[in-house]
C-alpha positions in Angstrom: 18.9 10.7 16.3 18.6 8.6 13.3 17.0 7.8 9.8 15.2 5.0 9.7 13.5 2.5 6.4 11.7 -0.3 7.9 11.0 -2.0 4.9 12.9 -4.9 6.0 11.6 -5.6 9.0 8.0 -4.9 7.4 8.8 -7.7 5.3 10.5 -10.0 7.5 7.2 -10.1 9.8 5.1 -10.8 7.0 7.4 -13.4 5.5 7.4 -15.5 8.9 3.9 -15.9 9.7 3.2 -16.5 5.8 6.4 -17.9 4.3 4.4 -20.4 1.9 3.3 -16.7 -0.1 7.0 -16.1 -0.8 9.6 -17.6 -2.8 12.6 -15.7 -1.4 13.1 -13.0 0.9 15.6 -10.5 0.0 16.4 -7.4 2.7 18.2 -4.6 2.3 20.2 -3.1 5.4 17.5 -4.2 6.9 16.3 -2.5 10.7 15.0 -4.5 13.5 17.6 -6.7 13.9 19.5 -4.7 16.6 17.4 -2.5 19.5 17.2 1.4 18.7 19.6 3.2 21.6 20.4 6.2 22.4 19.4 8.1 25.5 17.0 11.1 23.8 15.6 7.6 21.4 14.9 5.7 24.1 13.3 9.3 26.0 10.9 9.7 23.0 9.9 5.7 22.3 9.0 5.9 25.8 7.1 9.1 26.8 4.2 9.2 24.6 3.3 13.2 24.8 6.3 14.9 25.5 8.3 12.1 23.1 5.9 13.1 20.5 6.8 16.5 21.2 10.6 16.1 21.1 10.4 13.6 17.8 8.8 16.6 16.0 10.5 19.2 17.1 14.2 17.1 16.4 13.7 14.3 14.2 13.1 16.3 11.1 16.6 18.6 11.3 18.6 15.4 11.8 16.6 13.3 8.5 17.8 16.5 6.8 21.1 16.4 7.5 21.1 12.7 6.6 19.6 13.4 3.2 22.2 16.8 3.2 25.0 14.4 3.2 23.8 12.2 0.5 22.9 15.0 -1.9 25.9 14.6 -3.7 26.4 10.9 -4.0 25.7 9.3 -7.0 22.3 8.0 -7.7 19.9 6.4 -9.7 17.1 7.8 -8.9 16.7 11.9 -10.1 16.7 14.2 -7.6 16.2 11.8 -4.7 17.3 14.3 -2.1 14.7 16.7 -2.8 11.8 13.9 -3.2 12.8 12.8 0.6 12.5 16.4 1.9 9.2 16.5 0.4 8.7 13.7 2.4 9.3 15.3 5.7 6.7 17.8 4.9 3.5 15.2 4.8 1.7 15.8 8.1 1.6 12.4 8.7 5.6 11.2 8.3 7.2 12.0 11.1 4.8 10.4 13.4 4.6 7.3 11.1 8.1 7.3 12.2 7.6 7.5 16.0 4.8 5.3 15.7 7.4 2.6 14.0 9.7 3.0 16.9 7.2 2.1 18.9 5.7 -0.3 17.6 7.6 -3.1 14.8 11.0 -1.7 15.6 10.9 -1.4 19.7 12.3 -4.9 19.8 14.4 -7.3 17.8 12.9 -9.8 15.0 14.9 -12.4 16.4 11.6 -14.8 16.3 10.9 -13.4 13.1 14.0 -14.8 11.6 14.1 -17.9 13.6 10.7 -18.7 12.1 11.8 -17.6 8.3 14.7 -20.3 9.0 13.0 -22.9 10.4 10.3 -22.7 7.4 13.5 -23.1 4.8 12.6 -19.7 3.1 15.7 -18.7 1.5 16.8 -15.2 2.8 19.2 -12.6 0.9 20.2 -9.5 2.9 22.6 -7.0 1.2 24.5 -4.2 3.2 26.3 -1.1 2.8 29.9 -1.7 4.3 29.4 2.3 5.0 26.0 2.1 6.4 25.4 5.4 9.1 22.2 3.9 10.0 22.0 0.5 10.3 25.1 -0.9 11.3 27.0 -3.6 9.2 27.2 -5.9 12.7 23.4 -6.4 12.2 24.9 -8.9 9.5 26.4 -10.7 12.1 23.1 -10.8 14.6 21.1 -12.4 11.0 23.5 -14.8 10.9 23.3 -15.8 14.5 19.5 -16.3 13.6 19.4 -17.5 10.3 22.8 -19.3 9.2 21.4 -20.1 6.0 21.0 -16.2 5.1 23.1 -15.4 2.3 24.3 -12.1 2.7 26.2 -9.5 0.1 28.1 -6.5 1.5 28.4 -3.9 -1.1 32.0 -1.4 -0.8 31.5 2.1 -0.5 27.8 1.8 0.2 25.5 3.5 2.9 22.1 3.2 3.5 21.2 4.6 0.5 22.8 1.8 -1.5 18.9 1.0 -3.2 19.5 4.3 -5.1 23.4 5.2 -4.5 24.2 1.3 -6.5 21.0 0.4 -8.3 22.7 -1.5 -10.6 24.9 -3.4 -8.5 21.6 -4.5 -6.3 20.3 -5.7 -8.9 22.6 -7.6 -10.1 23.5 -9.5 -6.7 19.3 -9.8 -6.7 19.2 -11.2 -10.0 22.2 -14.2 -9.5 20.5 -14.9 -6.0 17.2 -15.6 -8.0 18.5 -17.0 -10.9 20.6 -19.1 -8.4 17.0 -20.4 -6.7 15.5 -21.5 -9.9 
């Protein structure tokens, strides 16, 4: 199974039907640039009731071990382990999931991106070289769609590099905007 933030790919479809209302994109190990897979992912995106069934009774032991293994990075943000955990326990999470993987992230944003390029709407993306969850060749597949991207890989980063390296996000977001101005 997997863990999933689709932040990025929430903002890249807003960004290319209105990229006029931004001044720069920036993504961070962004999802929808690569198809979900898996066998059981592909089983529960596609069978609505028992897939429903099967994302609830699985999804939640595999986010926790996700968030087990992170508990003891460093990070920015106090006690972020125990704040996504609480997470899982909304009634309403887990099937916001589902309903993600069946909806924004059940194909690629390839005409997403193709249409942030084409409108000139400068695009950062920043990785984690470590990244569990989205894999670092997604940089490659942005770069196939929108050359211009400028994209930052941060060392001994996972997913969790918004929290795990605040600081150094920052920082690459700050000299990318102060580089647009």
């Amino acid at each position: 199974m997997l863990a999933i933030q689709w932040g990025g790919a929430i903002a890249s479809a807003f960004a290319a039907t209105q990229p006029e209302r931004i001044g720069q994109l920036v993504l961070l190990a962004p999802a929808g640039l690569e198809i979900v897979s898996g066998k059981l992912v592909k089983f529960i995106v596609g069978r609505p009731i028992i897939g429903d069934w099967l994302m609830l009774a699985f999804y939640p032991n595999e986010l926790r071990k996700g968030i087990q293994a992170e508990r003891k990075l460093p990070t920015h943000v106090p006690r972020i382990s125990d704040q996504q955990e609480r997470e899982l326990r909304h009634r309403g999470f887990v099937p916001a999931v589902l309903s993600s993987l069946r909806g924004l992230l059940r194909k690629s944003q390839q005409e997403e991106h193709n249409a942030i390029h084409h409108a000139g709407l400068p695009v950062l993306a920043i990785w984690g070289r470590d990244d569990a969850v989205i894999p670092l060749t997604a940089a490659d597949t942005l770069t196939s769609w929108s050359p211009t991207t400028v994209q930052v890989i941060v060392d001994d980063a996972g997913h969790g590099l918004p929290y795990t390296h605040a600081t150094q996000v920052l920082e690459i977001i700050r000299k990318a905007m102060s580089a647009q101005s």
